[in-house]
C-alpha positions as CSV (number, residue, x, y, z in Angstrom):
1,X,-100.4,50.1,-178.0
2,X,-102.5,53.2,-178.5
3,X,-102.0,56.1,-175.6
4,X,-103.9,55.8,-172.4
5,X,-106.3,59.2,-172.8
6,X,-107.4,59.0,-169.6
7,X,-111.1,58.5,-168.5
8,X,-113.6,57.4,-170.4
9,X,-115.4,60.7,-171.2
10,X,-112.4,62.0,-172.2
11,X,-110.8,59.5,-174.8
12,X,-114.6,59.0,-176.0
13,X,-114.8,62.8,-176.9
14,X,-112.4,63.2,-180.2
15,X,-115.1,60.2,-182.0
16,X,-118.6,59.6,-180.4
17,X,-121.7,61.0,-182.1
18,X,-123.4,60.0,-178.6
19,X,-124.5,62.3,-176.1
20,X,-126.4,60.3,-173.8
21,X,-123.7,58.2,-173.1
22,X,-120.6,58.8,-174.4
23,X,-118.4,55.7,-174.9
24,X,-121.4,54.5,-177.5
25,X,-121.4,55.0,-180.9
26,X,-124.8,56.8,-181.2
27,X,-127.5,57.9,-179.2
28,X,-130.0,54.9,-178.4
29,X,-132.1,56.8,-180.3
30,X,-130.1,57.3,-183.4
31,X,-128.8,54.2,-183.6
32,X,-129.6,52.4,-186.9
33,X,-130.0,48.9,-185.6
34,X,-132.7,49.8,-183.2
35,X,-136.4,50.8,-184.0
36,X,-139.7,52.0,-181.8
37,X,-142.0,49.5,-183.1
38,X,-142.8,46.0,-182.0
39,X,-140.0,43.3,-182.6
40,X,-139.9,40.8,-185.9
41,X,-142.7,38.0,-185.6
42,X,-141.6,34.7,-185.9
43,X,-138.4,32.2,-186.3
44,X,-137.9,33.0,-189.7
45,X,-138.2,37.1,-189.3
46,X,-135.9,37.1,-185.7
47,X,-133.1,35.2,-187.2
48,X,-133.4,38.1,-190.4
49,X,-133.1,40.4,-188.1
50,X,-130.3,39.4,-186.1
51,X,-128.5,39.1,-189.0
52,X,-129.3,42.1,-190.6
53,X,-128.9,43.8,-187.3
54,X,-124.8,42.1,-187.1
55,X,-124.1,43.1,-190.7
56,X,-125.0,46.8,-190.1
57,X,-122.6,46.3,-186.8
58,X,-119.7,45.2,-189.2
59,X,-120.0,48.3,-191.6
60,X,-120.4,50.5,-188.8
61,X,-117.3,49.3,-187.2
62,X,-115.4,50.7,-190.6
63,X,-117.0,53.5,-190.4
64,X,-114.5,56.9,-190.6
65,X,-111.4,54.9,-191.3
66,X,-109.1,55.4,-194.4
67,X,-107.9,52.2,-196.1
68,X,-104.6,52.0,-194.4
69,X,-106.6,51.8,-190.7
70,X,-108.9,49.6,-192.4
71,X,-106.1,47.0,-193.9
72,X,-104.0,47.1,-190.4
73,X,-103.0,43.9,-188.8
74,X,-104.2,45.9,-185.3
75,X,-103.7,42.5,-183.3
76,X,-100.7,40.7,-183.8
77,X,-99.7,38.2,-184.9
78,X,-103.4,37.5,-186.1
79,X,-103.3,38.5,-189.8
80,X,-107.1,40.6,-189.2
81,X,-107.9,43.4,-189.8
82,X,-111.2,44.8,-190.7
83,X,-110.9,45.3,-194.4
84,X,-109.9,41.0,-194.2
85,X,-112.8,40.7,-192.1
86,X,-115.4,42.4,-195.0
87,X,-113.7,39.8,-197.6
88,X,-114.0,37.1,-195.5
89,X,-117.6,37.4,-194.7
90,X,-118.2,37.9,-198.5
91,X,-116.6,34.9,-199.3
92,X,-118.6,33.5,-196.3
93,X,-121.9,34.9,-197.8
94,X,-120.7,33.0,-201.2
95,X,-119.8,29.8,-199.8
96,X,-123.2,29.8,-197.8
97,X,-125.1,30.2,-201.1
98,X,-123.2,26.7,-201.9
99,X,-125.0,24.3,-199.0
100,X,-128.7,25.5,-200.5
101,X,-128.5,24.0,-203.5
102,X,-127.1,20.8,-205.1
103,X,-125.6,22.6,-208.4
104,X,-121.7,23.5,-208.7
105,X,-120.4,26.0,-206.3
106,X,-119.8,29.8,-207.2
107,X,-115.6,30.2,-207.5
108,X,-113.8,31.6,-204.3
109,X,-113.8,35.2,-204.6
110,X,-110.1,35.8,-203.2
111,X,-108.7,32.5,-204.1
112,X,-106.9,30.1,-201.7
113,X,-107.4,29.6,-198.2
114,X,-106.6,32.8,-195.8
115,X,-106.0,35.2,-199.0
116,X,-109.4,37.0,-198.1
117,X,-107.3,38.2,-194.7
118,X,-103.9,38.3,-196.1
119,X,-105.1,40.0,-199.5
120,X,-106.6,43.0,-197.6
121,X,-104.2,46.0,-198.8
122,X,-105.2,49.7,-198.0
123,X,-105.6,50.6,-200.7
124,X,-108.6,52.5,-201.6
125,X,-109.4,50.4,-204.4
126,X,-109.1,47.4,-202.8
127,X,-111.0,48.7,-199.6
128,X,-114.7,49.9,-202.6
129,X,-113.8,46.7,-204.4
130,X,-114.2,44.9,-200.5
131,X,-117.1,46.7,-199.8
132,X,-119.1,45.9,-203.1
133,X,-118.6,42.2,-203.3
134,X,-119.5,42.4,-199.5
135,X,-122.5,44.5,-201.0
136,X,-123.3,42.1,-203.7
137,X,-122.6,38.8,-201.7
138,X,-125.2,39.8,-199.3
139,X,-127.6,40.8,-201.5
140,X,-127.6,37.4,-203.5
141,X,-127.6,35.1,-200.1
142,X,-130.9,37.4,-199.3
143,X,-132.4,36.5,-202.7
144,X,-131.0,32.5,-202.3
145,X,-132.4,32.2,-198.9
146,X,-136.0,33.8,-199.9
147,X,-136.3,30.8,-202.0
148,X,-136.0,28.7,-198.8
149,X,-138.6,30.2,-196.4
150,X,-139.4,27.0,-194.6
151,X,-137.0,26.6,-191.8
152,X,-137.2,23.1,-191.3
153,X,-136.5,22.2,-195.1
154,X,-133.8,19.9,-195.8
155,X,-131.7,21.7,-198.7
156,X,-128.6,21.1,-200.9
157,X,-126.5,17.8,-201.1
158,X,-126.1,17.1,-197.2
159,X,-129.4,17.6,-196.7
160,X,-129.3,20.4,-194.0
161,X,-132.1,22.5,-192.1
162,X,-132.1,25.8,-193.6
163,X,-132.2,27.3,-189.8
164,X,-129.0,25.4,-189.5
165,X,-127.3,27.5,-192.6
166,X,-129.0,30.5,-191.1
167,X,-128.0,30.5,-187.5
168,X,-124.3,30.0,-188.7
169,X,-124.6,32.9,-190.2
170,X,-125.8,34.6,-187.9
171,X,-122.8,33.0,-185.4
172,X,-120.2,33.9,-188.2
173,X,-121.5,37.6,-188.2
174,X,-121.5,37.5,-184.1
175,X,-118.5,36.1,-184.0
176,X,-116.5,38.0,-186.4
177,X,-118.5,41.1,-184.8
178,X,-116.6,40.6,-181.4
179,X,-113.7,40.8,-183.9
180,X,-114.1,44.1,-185.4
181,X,-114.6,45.4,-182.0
182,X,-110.9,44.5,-180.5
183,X,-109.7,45.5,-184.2
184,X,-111.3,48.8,-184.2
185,X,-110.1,49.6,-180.8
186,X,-106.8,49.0,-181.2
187,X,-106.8,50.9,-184.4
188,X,-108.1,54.5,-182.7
189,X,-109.5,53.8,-179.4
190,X,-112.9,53.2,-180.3
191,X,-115.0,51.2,-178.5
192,X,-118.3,48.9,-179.4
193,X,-122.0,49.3,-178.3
């Protein structure tokens, strides 16, 4: 278990950015998830958003950690950490692509089942290599999915609701989120916001 550093102000010191408030990551104004202007229009533009919004929350969860803090099992015996958390949603992102269309699915990226968690090494390497395909993943279920813009269409062999496909992935992000936030605490004391 990390060491108690006493109250908040003073553990949040050694890492925040914040000044407002300092257990948060960033000022509310400064913080990249956040804008001044008027909020997305539409069904199709919030659930973008919200998932745009968690995969920012993911990356800046890793922020200013080497690969070892990145790759460490910080909750045992769970086999997390948040370098297995960036392969998993990439393979996530890949196997999403999958359920919009009726052709032969894309190959795992990491291979069997759990070896996107138990795979995750710190090793620099390993840690850009994560981080692209994570990258890369994204980018292609973006392009996939603006090929779909009608919520209510029925899609790949089971025939499901593209808003289906989209709000798990927005839950998978959320979920695995709440994740990263116990992982990176337990890695250096940082908390989420």
């Amino acid at each position: 278990m990390p060491p108690h550093h006493g109250p908040m102000s003073e553990a949040s010191a050694r890492w925040t950015r914040a000044t407002v408030f300092p257990d948060m990551w960033v000022d509310p104004d400064d913080d990249p998830r956040e804008n001044d202007g008027p909020g997305p229009e539409g069904e199709l533009a919030t659930l973008q958003d919200f998932l745009a919004g968690y995969r920012l929350t993911l990356r800046m969860k890793c922020e200013g950690l080497d690969a070892e803090q990145l790759a460490r099992r910080s909750v045992p015996p769970s086999t997390m950490s948040l370098l297995g958390l960036v392969r998993h949603l990439a393979e996530v992102e890949r196997d999403w692509r999958g359920w919009l269309d009726e052709g032969e699915r894309e190959p795992k990226l990491y291979g069997e089942r759990d070896a996107d968690f138990l795979g995750a090494v710190g090793d620099p390497a390993e840690v850009e290599a994560a981080f692209a395909a994570l990258e890369r993943e994204q980018a292609a279920t973006d392009a996939a999915l603006a090929a779909h813009p009608d919520l209510g269409a029925r899609v790949g062999g089971d025939g499901i609701a593209v808003r289906e496909l989209l709000v798990h992935r927005v839950d998978e992000y959320a979920r695995h989120c709440g994740h990263a936030d116990l992982l990176r605490e337990r890695v250096d004391g940082r908390v989420g916001q």
